[in-house]
C-alpha positions in Angstrom: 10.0 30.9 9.6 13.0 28.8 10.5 12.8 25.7 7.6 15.0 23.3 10.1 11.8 24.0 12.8 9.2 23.2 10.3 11.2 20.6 10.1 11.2 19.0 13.3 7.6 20.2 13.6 6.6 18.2 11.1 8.4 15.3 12.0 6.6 15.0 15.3 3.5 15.7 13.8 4.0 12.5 11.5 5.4 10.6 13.9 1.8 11.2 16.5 -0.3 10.9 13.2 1.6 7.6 12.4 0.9 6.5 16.4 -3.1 7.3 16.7 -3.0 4.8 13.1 -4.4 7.9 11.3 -1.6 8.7 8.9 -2.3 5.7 6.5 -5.4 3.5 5.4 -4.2 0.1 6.1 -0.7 -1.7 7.4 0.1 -3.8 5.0 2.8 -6.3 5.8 5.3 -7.4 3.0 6.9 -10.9 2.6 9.2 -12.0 0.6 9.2 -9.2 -1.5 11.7 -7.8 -3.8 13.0 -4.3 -4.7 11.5 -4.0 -7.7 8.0 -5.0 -5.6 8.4 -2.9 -2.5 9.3 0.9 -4.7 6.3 -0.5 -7.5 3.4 -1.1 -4.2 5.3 1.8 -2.6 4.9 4.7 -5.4 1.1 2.4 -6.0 -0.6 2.8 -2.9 1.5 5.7 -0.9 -1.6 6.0 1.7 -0.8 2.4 2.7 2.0 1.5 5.8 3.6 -0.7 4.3 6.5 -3.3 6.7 8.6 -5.7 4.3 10.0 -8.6 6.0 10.8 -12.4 5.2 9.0 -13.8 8.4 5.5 -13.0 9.8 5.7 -10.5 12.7 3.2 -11.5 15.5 4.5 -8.7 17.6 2.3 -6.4 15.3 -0.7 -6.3 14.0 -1.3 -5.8 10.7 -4.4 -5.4 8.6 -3.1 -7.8 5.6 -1.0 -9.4 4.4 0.8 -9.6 0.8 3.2 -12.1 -0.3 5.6 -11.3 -3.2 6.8 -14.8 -3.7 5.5 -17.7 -2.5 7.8 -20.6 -2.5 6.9 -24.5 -3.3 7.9 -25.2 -0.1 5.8 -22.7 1.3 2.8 -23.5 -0.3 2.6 -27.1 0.6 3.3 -26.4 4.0 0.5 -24.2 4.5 -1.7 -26.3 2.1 -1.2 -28.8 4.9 -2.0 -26.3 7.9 1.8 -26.3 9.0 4.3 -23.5 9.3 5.8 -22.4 6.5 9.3 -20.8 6.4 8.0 -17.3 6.8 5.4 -18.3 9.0 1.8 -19.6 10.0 -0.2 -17.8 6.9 -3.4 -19.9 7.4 -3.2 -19.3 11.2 -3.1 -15.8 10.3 -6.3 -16.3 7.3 -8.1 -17.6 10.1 -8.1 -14.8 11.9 -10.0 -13.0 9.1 -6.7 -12.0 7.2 -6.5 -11.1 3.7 -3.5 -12.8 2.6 -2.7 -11.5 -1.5 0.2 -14.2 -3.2 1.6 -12.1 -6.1 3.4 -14.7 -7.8 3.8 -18.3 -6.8 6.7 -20.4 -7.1 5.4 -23.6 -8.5 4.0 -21.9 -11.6 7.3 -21.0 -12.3 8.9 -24.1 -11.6 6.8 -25.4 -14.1 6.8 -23.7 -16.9 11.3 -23.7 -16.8 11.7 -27.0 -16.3 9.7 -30.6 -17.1 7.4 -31.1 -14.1 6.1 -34.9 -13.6 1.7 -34.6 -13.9 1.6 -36.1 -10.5 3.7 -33.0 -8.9 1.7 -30.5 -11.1 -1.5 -32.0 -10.2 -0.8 -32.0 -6.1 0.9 -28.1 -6.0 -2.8 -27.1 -7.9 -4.5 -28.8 -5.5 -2.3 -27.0 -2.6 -2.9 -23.4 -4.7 -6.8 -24.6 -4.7 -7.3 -25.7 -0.6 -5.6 -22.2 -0.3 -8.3 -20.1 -2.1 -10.2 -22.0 0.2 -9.3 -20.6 3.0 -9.3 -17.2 1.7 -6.2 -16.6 -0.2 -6.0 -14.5 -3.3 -3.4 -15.6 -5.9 -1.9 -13.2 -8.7 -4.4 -10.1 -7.9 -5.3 -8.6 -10.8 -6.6 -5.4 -9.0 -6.1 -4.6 -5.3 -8.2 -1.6 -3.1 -5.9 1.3 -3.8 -5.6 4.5 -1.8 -7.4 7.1 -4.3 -4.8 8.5 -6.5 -4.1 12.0 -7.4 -6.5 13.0 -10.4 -6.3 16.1 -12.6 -8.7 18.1 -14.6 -7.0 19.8 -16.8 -10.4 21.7 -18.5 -10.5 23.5 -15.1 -7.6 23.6 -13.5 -8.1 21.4 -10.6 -6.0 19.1 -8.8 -7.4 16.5 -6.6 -5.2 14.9 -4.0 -6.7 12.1 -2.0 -4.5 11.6 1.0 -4.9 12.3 4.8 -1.6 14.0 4.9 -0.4 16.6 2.7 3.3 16.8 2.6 5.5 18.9 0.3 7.1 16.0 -1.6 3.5 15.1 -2.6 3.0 18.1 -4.6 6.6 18.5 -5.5 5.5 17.8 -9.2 3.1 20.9 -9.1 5.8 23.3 -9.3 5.1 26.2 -11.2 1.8 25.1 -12.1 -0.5 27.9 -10.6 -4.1 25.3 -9.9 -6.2 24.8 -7.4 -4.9 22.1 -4.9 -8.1 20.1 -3.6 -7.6 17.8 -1.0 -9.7 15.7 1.4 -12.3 18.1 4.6 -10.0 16.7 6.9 -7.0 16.8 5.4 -3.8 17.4 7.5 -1.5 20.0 5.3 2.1 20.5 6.4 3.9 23.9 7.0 6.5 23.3 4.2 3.7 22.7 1.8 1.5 25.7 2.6 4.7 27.3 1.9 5.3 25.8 -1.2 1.5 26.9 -2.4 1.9 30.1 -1.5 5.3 30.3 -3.5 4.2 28.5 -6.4 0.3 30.5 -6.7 -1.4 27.5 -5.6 -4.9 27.7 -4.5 -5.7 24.9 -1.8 -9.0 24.0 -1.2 -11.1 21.8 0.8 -13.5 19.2 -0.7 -16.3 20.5 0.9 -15.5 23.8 -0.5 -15.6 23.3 -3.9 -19.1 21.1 -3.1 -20.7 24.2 -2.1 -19.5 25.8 -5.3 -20.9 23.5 -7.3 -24.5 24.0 -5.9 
């Protein structure tokens, strides 16, 4: 088969998965992120759609929202219930948002340079009427998309992900196990080819439940 049609096949097939919201688990919308951040929660949580910007985006929805860095500035003003530089956050909490703050600013303000006890005191009472209202600073763990697992004892490979694309079994080349993926996995031409070329078995969850019996 033509690779340059499986191609274009695919891409239209992503692109109508990506439309009808069943290509990832959640939108995730990305502010003030930096490289380092976006390919780290990228390669983390690849069933994730994941939009970096520096301003909220109220022409989309998205289901939450993670903050990179979060300014001094930006913390007081939205301590306050006023718009911040990127945006109305606590407009946006109140609306049942999760809103994740990976690092904040003022902690690291602090700890470089002397900060009068006054200033420290009010920026942890900012951080603190935030938490309030739902925000989550310096997650330790966050609700990942299942990763891939392996059992190496029996030769399985588990791949938890709605769509199965080549480059997501790229690093089973030459390996010869059993691929098992979700009942309702979708599985792309290019990477049925690459089973077939590389003597992997693919099999459906349900399958190997019914084995197991």
């Amino acid at each position: 088969m033509d690779k340059e049609f499986i191609e274009r096949i695919t891409k239209k097939v992503l692109q109508k998965l990506k439309d009808q919201g069943l290509l990832y688990e959640k939108s995730i919308l990305c502010l003030n992120f930096s490289q380092k951040q976006e390919k780290e929660v990228e390669e983390k949580y690849p069933n994730y759609d994941f939009h970096f910007s520096s301003v909220l985006q109220m022409s989309q929805d998205y289901d939450e929202i993670w903050i990179g860095r979060l300014s001094i500035q930006d913390l007081s003003q939205s301590a306050l219930g006023l718009r911040s530089t990127v945006g109305n956050l606590v407009q946006e909490a109140a609306k049942g948002k999760k809103v994740l703050v990976f690092s904040s600013e003022h902690k690291t303000f602090q700890s470089k340079h002397p900060v009068p006890e006054a200033l420290a005191s009010m920026w942890e009472d900012y951080s603190q009427r935030l938490q309030a209202m739902g925000f989550v600073f310096n997650p330790e763990t966050i609700p990942a998309a299942k990763a891939a697992k392996q059992e190496d004892s029996s030769q399985l490979v588990y791949l938890n992900k709605k769509l199965i694309s080549q480059g997501a079994i790229a690093h089973l080349k030459g390996r010869s196990v059993t691929l098992v993926v979700p009942k309702k996995a979708t599985i792309t031409p290019l990477a049925v080819d690459f089973c077939k070329e590389n003597r992997i078995e693919i099999k459906r969850e349900s399958e190997t439940e019914d084995a197991s019996r």
